[in-house]
C-alpha positions as CSV (number, residue, x, y, z in Angstrom):
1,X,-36.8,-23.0,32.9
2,X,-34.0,-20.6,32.3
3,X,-33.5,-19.0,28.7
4,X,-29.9,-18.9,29.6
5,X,-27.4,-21.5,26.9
6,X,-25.3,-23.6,29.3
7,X,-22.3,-22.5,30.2
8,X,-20.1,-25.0,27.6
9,X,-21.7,-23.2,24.9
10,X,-21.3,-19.8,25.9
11,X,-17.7,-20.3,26.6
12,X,-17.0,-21.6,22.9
13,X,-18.9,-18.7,21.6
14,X,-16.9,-16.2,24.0
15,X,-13.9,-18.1,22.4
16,X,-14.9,-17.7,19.1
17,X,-15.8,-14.4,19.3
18,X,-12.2,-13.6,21.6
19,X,-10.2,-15.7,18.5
20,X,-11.9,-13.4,15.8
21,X,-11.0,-10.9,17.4
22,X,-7.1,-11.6,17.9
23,X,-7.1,-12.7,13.9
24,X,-8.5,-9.5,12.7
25,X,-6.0,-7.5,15.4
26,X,-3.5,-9.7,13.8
27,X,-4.4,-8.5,10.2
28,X,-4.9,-4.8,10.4
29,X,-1.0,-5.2,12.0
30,X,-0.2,-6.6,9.0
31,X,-2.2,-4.6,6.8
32,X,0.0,-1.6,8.4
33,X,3.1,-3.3,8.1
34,X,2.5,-4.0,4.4
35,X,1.1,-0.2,3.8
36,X,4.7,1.0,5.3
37,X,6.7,-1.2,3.4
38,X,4.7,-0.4,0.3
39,X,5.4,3.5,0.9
40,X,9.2,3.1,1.7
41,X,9.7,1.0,-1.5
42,X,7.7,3.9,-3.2
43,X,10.1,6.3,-1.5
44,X,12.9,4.4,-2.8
45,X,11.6,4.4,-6.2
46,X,11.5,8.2,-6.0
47,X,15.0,8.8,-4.9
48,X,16.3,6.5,-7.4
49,X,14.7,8.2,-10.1
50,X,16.2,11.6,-9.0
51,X,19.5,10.2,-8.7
52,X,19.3,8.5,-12.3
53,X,18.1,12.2,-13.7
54,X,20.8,14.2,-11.3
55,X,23.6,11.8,-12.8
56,X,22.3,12.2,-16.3
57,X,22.1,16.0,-16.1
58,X,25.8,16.1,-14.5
59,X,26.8,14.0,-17.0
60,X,25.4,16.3,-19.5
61,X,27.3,19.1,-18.5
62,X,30.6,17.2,-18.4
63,X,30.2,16.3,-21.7
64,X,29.6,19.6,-22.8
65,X,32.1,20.9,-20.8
66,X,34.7,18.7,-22.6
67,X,33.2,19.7,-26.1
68,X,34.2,23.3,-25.6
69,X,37.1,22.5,-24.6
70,X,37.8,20.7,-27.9
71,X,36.6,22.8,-29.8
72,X,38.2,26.1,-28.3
73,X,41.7,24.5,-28.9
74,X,41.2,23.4,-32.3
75,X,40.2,27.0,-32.9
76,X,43.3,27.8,-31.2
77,X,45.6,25.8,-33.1
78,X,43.8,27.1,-36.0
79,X,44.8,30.3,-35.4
80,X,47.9,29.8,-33.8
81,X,49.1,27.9,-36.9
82,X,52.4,28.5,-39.2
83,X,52.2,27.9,-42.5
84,X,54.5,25.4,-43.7
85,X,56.7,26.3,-46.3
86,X,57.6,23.1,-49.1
87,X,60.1,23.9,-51.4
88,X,59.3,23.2,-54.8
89,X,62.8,21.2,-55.3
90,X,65.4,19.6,-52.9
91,X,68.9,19.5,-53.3
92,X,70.0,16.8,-52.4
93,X,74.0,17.4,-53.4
94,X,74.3,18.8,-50.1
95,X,75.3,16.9,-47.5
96,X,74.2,17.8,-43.5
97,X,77.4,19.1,-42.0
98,X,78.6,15.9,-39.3
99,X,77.9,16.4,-35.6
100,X,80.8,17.1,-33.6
101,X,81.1,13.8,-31.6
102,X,81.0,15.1,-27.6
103,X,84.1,14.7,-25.6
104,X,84.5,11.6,-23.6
């Protein structure tokens, strides 16, 4: 007698084997696919996180910017500034002198 299975039997273990096969071709795709994905949303993560620490550094500088500017024209004005001179008493007996009404 022949050792050999019958032929129904080795074609479902051929089928088996050819189904395996496809399923764990079909998960190391996905597997890749998911690796990709999970690297682009790292990249993604990176960038913004450089843009969040660019934004804050320009906004930094702005703000110091504006500082100086404040500050340099207070000390202007500062300097720039006229005493004003409040005289100790007003007389009020004096009238202002009446504009001249202009010609119609």
């Amino acid at each position: 007698m022949p050792a050999e299975p019958p032929t129904d039997i080795a074609r479902a273990v051929s089928e088996v084997r050819a189904q395996r096969q496809a399923e764990q071709g079909a998960l190391r795709s996905v597997r890749d696919k998911l690796d990709q994905l999970e690297a682009q949303e790292a990249q993604q993560r990176k960038l913004s996180r450089t843009m969040v620490i660019v934004a804050a550094v320009v906004l930094l500088v702005l703000l110091f910017i504006a500082w100086r500017v404040v500050i340099t024209r207070a000390e202007d004005q500062a300097r720039n500034a006229v005493p004003v001179q409040i005289p100790s008493k007003v007389d009020m007996s004096k009238k202002p002198a009446a504009k001249a009404e202009p010609a119609k």
